[in-house]
Every structure is written in C-alpha cells, then in structure tokens.
C-alpha positions in Angstrom: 0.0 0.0 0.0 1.2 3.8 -0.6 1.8 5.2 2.9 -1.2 7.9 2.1 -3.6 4.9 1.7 -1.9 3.4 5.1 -2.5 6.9 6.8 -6.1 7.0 5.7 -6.8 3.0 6.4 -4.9 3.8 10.5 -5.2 7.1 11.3 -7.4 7.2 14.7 -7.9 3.3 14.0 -6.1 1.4 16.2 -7.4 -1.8 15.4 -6.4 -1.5 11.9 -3.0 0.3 12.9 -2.6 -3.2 15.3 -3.6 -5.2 13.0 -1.5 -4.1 9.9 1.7 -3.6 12.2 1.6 -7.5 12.6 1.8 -8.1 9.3 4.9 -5.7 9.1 6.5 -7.5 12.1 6.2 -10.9 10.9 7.4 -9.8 7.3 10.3 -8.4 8.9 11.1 -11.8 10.8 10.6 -13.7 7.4 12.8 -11.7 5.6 15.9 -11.1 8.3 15.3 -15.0 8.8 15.7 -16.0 5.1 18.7 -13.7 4.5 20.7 -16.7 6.9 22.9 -13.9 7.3 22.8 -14.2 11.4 23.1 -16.9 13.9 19.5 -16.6 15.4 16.7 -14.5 14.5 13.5 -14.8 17.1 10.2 -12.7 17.2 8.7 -10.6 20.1 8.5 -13.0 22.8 6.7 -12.7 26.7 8.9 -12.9 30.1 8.1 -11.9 33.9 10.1 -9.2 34.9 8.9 -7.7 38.6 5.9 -9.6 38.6 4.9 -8.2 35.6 4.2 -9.4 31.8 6.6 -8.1 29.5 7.8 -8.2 25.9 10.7 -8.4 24.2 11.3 -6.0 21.1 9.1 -7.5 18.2 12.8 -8.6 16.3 15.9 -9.9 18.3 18.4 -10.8 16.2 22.1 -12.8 17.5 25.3 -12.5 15.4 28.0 -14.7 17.1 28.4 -12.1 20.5 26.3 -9.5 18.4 23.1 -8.7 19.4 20.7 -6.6 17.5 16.7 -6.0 18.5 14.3 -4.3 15.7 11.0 -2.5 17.0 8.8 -2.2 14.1 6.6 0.5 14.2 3.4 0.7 11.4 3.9 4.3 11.1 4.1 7.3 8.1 5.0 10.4 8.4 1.6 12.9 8.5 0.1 14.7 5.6 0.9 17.6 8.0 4.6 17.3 7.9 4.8 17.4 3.8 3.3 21.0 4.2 5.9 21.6 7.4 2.8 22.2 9.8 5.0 22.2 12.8 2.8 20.9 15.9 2.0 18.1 13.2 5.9 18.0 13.2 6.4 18.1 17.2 3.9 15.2 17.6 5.2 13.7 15.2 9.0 13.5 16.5 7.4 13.1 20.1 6.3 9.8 18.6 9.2 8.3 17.1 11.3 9.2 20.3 8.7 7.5 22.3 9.2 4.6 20.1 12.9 5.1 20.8 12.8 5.0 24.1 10.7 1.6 24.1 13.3 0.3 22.6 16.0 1.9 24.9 14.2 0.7 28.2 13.7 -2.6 26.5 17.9 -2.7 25.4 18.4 -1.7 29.0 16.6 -5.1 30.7 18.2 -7.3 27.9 21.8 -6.1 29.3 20.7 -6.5 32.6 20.1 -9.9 31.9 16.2 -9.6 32.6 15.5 -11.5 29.5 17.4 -13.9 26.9 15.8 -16.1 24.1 18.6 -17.0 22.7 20.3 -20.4 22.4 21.9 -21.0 25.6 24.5 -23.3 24.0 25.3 -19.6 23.1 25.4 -17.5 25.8 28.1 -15.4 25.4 29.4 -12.6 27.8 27.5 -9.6 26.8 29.2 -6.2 26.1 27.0 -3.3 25.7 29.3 -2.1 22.7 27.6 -5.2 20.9 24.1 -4.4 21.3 22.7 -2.3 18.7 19.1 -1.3 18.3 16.5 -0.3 15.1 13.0 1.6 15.4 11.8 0.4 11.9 9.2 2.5 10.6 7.3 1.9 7.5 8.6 4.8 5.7 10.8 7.3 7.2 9.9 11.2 7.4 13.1 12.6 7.4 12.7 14.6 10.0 15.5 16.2 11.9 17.6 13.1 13.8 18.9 15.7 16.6 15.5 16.3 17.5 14.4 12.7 17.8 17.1 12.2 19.9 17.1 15.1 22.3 12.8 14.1 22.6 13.9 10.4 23.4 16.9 11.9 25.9 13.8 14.3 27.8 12.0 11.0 27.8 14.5 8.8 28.8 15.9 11.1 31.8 19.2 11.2 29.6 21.4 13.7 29.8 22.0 15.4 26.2 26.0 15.2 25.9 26.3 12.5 28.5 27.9 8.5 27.8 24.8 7.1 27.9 23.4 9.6 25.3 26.5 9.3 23.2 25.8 5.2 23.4 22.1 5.6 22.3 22.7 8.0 19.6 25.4 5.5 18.4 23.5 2.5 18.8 19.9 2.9 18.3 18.9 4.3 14.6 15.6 5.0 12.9 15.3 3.7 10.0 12.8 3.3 7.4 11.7 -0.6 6.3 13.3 -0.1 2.8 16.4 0.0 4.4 16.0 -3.3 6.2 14.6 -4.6 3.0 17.9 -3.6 1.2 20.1 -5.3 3.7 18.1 -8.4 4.2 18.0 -9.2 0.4 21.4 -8.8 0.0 22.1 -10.4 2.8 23.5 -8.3 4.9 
C-alpha cells in the first residue's frame, strides 16, 4: 500500500493500525530469517520481569556475541509534515522518540540480563558495545535526527551530551523498512 492509503486506512484506528503492524512485524522476521545472514533470528516474545508481563522487542536478532533488537513500528510520516505544519511535526518526533525509548528501556533489561531467548549453548558474555538497536518504521519522514534524539533523551531522563546519550545516539537508529529490506536481500 502507498503510505497515504496506510495513513487513511490507520489514522485514529487502532485496530487496523494493530492489526497491519503484525503483518509488518512478521514480514520483517521472514525476511531477516531468510537472508541466513545471522546466527538466530527470534520474534517478540513474553517474560516476567517484577511480577509483571513483558515483551521483548518484536525482532531480536544474535550475530556470534552481536546482538541486534528491531521494533517495528506501522507508522508514516503525516500529511501535516509534507506542508511543514510544525505541531504536526512536534507530535510527530514526540512519537518516534517515544518509540525510541521503548526500545531503549527494552535494550536496557536485555543487558541487565532480565531476558534472553537465545540459544543458551550460546550464551556469550554480553558487552554493551555489541548491542545495537533499530526503530523500523514503514517509511521514514526525514525529520531532523537531533530532535528525535534530544525528545527520546527528555523522555529517557538522559542527559543530552552524557555517555549514555552518546551510546544511544550510536546504537539505536531510525530507519525506514526499505532499508532493512535492502540489507536483508542482500544479505547483509
């Protein structure tokens, strides 16, 4: 589907939103599985951490002692931004650094060793400057990275400037699902 046909089918809809983003996610395991580029590739899964259900990122992806964990999110950018309506803009980039920070929080229990899928015939010693993270979004907007990143550090309780804001600018990327699609056919 264009991404103004997506808009129009999701906007205020969050069944359909829901229901399309599953799709996405288990296209995105299908492909990332059949590029046999990595040594595991596993979907979201369900753990107990503090007496409470949680999930894993909907993608966790192991490359010998590499780690990798893809949110997808089944978003386009606004009408609204393509004529540079800027609260459209702000809402906007308050939602991709709130999907950043999902992923941050959920990076953050994986290191802690809260949660791991993985082979444990595999288990080895985790070093943060392995892990990397992607929010995958159906079609990226462009919009400026800086202030997606200084939204996710307000959000996060980050300070902008500090090592752990230097790691997450570093190690968790936007990206668009075209770009996953390029690496994961050439097997990347």
């Amino acid at each position: 589907t264009t991404s103004a046909l997506f808009y129009r089918l999701t906007e205020h809809n969050a069944y359909n939103r829901e229901r399309l983003g599953g799709v996405i996610e288990n296209y995105l395991f299908t492909i990332l599985n059949s590029a046999q580029a990595y040594s595991e590739v596993l979907q979201e899964d369900t753990y107990v951490y503090m007496h409470t259900d949680r999930k894993t990122p909907d993608i966790q992806i192991r490359s010998g002692d590499s780690f990798l964990f893809i949110e997808s999110k089944s978003s386009v950018p606004p009408m609204g931004i393509r004529i540079f309506d800027r609260d459209i803009m702000a809402k906007h980039i308050d939602s991709l650094a709130q999907a950043m920070n999902q992923l941050y929080k959920q990076i953050k229990l994986f290191l802690e060793d809260q949660y791991y899928f993985f082979s444990e015939a595999e288990h080895p010693q985790i070093s943060k400057k392995k892990v990397w993270g992607l929010v995958s979004v159906l079609e990226d907007s462009f919009v400026s990275r800086k202030a997606v990143y200084d939204e996710f550090a307000n959000k996060a309780g980050i300070i902008i400037d500090s090592p752990e804001y230097k790691w997450a600018i570093n190690h968790i990327k936007l990206v668009g699902l075209y770009d996953i699609e390029k690496c994961s056919f050439n097997g990347i």
